[in-house]
C-alpha positions in Angstrom: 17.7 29.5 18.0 16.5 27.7 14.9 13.6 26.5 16.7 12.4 30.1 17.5 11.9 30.7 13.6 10.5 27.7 12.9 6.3 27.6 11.8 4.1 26.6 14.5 2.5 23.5 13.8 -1.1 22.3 12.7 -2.1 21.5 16.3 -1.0 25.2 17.3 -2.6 27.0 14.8 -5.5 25.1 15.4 -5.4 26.1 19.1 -4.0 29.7 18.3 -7.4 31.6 17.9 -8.2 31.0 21.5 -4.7 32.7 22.2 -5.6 35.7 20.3 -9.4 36.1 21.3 -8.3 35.7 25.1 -5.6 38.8 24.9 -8.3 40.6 23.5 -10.4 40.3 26.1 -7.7 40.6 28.6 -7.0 43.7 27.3 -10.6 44.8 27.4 -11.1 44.0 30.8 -7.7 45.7 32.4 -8.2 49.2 30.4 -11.7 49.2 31.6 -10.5 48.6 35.2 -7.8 50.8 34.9 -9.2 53.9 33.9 -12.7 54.0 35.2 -11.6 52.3 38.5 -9.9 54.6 41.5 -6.8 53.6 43.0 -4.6 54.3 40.4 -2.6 57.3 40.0 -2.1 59.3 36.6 1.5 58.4 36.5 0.2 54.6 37.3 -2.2 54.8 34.5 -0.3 56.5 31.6 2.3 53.8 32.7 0.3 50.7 32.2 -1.2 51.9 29.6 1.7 51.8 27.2 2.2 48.3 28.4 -1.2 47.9 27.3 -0.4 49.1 24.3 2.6 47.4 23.0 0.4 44.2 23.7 -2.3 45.4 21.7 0.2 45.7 18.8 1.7 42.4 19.0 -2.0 40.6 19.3 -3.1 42.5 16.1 0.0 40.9 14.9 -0.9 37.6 15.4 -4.4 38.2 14.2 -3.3 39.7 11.1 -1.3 36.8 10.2 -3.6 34.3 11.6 -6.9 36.0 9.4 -4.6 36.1 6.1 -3.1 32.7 6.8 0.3 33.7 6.8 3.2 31.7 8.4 3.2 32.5 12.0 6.6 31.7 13.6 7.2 29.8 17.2 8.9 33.4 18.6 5.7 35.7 18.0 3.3 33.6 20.5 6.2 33.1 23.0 7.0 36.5 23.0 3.2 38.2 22.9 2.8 35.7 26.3 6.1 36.8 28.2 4.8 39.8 27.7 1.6 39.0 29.3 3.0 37.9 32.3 5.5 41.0 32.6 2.5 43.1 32.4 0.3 41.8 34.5 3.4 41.5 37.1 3.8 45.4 36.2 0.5 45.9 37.5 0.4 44.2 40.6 4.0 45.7 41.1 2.7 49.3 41.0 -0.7 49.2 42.2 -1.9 48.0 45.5 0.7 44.5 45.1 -1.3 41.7 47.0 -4.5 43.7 47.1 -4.2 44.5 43.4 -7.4 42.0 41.9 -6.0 42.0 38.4 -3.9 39.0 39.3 -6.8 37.4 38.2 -6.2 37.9 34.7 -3.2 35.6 35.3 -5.7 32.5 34.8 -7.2 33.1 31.7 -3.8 33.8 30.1 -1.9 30.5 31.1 -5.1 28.8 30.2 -4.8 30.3 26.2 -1.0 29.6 26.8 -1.0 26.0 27.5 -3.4 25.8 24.6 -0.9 26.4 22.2 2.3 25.4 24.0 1.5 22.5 25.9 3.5 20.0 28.1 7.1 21.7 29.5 6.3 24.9 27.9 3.2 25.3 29.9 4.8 24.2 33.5 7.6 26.9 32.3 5.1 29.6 32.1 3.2 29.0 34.9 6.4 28.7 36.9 7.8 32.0 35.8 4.3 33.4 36.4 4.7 32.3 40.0 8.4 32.7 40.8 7.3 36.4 39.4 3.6 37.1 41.1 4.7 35.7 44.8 7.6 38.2 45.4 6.2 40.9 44.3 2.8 41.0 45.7 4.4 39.5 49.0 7.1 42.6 49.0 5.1 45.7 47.3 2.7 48.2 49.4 3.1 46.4 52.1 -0.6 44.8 51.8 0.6 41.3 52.4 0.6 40.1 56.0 2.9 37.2 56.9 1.6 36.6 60.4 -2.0 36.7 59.3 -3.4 33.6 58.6 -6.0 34.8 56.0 -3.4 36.5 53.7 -1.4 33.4 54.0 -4.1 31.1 52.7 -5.5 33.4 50.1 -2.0 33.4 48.8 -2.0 29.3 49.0 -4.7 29.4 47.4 -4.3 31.9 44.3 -0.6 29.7 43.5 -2.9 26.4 43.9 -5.6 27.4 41.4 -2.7 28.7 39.5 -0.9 25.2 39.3 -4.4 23.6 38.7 -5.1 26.1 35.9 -1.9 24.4 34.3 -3.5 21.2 35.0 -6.9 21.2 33.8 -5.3 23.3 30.7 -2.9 20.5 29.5 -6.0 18.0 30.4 -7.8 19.5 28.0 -5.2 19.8 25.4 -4.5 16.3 25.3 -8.5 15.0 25.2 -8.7 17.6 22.3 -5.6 16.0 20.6 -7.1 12.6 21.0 -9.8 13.8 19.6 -8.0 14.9 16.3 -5.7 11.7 16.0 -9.0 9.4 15.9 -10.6 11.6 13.3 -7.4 11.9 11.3 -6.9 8.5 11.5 -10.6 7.7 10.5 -10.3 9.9 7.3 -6.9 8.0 6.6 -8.6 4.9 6.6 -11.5 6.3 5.1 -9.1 7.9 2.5 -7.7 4.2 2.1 -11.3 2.5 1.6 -11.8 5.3 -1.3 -8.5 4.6 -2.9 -8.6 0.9 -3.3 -12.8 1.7 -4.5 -11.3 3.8 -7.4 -8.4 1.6 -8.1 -11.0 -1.3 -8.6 -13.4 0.9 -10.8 -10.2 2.0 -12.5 -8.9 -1.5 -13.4 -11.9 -3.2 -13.8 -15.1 -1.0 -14.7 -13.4 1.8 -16.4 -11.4 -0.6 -18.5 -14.3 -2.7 -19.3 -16.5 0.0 -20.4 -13.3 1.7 -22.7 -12.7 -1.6 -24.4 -16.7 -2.0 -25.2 -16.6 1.3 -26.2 -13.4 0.6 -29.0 -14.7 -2.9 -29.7 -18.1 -1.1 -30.7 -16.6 1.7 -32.9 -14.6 -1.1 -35.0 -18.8 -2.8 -35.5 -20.1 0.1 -36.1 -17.3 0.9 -38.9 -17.9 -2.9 -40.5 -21.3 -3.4 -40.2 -23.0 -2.2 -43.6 -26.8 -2.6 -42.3 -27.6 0.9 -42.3 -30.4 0.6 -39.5 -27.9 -1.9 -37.3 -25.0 0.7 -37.8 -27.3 3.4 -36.3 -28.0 1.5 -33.0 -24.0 0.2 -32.6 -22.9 4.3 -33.1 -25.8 4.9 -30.6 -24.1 2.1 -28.2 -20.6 3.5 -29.2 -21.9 7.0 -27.7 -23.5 5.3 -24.6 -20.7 3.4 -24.0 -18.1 6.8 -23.8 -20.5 8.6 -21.9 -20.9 5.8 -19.5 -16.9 5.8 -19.4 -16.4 10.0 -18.9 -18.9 9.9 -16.1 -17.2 6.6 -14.7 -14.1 9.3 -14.3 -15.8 11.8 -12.5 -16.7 9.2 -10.3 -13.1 8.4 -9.8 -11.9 12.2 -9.4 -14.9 12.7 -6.3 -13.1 9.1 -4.6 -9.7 10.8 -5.5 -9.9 14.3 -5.2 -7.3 16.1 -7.9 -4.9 12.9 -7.2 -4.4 13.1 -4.1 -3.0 17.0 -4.6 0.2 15.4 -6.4 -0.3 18.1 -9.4 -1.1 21.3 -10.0 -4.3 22.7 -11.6 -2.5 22.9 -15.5 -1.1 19.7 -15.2 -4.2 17.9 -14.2 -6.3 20.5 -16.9 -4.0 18.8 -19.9 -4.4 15.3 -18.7 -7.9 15.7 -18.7 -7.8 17.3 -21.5 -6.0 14.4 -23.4 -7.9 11.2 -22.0 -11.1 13.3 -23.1 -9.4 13.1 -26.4 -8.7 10.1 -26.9 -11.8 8.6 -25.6 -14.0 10.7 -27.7 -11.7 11.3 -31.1 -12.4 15.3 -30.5 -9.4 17.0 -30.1 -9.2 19.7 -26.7 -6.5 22.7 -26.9 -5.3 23.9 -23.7 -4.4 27.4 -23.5 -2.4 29.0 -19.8 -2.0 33.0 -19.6 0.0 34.1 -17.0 1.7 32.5 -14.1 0.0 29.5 -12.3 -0.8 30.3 -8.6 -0.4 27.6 -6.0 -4.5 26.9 -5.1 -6.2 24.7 -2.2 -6.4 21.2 -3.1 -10.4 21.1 -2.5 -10.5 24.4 -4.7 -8.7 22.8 -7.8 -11.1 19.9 -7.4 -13.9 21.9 -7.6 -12.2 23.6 -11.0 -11.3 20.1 -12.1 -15.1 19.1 -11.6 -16.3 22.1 -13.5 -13.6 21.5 -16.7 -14.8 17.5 -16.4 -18.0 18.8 -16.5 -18.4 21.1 -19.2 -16.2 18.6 -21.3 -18.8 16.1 -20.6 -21.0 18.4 -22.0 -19.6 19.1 -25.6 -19.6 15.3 -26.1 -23.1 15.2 -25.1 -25.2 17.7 -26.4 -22.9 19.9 -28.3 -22.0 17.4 -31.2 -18.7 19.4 -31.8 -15.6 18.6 -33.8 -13.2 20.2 -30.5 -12.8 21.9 -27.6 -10.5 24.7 -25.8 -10.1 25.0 -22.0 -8.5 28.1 -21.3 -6.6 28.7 -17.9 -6.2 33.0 -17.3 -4.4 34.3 -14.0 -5.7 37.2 -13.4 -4.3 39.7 -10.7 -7.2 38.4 -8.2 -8.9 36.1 -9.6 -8.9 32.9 -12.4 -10.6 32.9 -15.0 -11.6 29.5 -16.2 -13.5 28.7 -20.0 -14.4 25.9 -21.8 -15.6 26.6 -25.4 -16.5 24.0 -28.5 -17.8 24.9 -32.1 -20.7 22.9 -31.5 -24.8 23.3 -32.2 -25.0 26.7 -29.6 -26.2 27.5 -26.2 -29.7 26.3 -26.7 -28.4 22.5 -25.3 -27.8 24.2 -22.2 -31.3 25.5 -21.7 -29.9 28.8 -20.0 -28.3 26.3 -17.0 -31.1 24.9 -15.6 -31.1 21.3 -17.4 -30.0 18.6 -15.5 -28.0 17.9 -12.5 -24.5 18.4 -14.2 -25.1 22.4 -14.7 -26.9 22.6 -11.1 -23.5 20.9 -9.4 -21.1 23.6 -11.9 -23.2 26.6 -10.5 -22.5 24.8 -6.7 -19.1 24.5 -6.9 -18.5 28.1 -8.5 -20.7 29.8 -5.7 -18.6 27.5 -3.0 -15.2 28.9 -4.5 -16.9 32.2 -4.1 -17.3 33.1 -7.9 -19.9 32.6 -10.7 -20.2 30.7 -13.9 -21.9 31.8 -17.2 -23.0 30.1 -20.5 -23.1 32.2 -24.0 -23.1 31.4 -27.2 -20.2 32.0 -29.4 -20.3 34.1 -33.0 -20.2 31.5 -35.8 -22.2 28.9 -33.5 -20.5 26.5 -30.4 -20.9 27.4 -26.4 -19.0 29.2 -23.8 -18.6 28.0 -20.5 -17.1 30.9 -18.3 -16.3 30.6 -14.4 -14.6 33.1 -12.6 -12.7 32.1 -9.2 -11.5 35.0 -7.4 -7.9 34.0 -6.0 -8.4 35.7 -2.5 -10.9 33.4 -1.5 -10.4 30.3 -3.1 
């Protein structure tokens, strides 16, 4: 019973919400009925309403886990809808049988079913929700008449919509599934087209630019014109910009490599081809223990570091850098600080488009970012990312 245990998959999950809102209102609609409707006694009522209540419990289940993304095994759904159907069989069974209108809560509940468990686990359902509405109403209070025609057809016709419910459920499943396979396979080629982009900006442009840049230091070294050694170091400076935004072109084609490392790993890489493209040494500092983040949220992080990086070789005209990594209880804290010329080159955040897109991101991941300046001179770039949410 492996199988049972096992996570329910993308395509459920996805499909799960309907699930959960549909019990809800199931619920809603039989306790309304069956306390401010006559027909039912008081041991009736207090009856069903325990049923109702040990399905109340197992939806909030499922919604818990659902809202807080937790893993949601195969058993909980199967067992929160076998438990539909044995209540809603309870209540025809005890109240009025064939008369009893509640069997039409019978249709939205396969419908959320098949939803989620499509295919054999669908015609299952429905055929234990048959096998177990027919007797009973048939049998119970005696309100079904065999030898009259109109009972006869309105129970043909109650199994029929039943069976088509199953139908027009698993119809819809597999046009929304279709649905999903074109558009992943439209981001998979998309993600393709991206790929081979940054590969050839990689191998060609980037390398291009880095070897300018080196071949350009060595002039500017040699050349003993004072005027003509000015423009080359300008050209040398040009040149390594040119190259550290040409890789934060590369990381929005490639978002955080594909997810292949985590948020550290990727910070000290960074950290070291920043370094050796601009000769100013970063430290990279980690307190506490790494937590496992979205891939679009350590992009976002990885944007802001690239960024404020970006920054210190640009305006800052410092001799190096820290990026410091904190794990906090609930949220990361992340920092970039230089001993640079001071937080007047950031113009309080509102100079240029690399500051606006920092503030973007850290309001998307749900937290803020600050500049200050440091005692002694240089700039702080702080952004908090509160763990919950990102």
């Amino acid at each position: 019973m492996d199988w049972l245990r096992r996570p329910l998959s993308e395509q459920q999950r996805a499909s799960l919400p309907i699930l959960v809102v549909v019990r809800w209102l199931i619920l809603g609609v039989v306790l309304f009925f069956l306390n401010f409707h006559a027909g039912a006694e008081t041991g009736e009522r207090i009856g069903l309403n325990l049923v109702l209540v040990g399905a109340a419990l197992l939806n909030a289940r499922l919604h818990w886990l659902m809202w807080n993304g937790r893993r949601i095994p195969v058993a909980l759904p199967l067992l929160a809808s076998l438990y539909d159907i044995t209540g809603i069989t309870a209540g025809v069974a005890l109240i009025d049988g064939f008369d009893n209108p509640n069997f039409l809560v019978y249709f939205p509940a396969l419908l959320a079913f098949t939803l989620v468990f499509p295919g054999w686990w669908s015609v299952l359902y429905t055929a234990g929700a048959l096998a177990a509405y027919t007797p009973i109403s048939i049998l119970t209070h005696s309100a079904f008449d065999g030898g009259d025609t109109a009972d006869v057809k309105a129970m043909v016709l109650r199994l029929t919509t039943l069976v088509a419910t199953l139908l027009i459920a698993n119809m819809i499943v597999r046009i929304e599934r279709r649905r999903r396979e074109r558009a992943v396979a439209a981001e998979h080629a998309s993600g393709l087209e991206r790929e081979r982009v940054s590969e050839e900006i990689h191998d060609g442009v980037a390398q291009n630019v880095y070897l300018l840049a080196m071949n350009l230091e060595m002039l500017a070294e040699v050349e003993r014109d004072p005027d003509r050694a000015e423009r080359v170091s300008s050209m040398v400076r040009l040149a390594k910009e040119t190259l550290i935004e040409t890789r934060g072109l590369l990381t929005n084609l490639q978002p955080v490599m594909a997810g292949t490392k985590g948020l550290p790993d990727l910070v000290r890489t960074q950290a070291e081809e920043f370094a050796a493209v601009t000769r100013i040494p970063v430290h990279v500092n980690i307190d506490g223990p790494p937590r496992d983040l979205p891939p679009e949220s350590i992009g976002d992080i990885y944007r802001v570091v690239q960024e404020g990086l970006a920054n210190v070789y640009k305006h800052a005209r410092a001799t190096e850098a820290t990026i410091a990594l904190n794990y906090r209880p609930h949220d990361l804290l992340i920092e970039v600080r230089d001993n640079g010329r001071g937080l007047d080159l950031v113009d309080d955040g509102h100079r240029g488009h690399g500051i606006h897109n920092m503030r973007q991101r850290a309001a998307r991941l749900g937290g803020g970012i600050v500049f200050e300046a440091l005692d002694g001179g240089g700039t702080r770039l702080a952004m908090t990312v509160p763990l919950g949410k990102s």
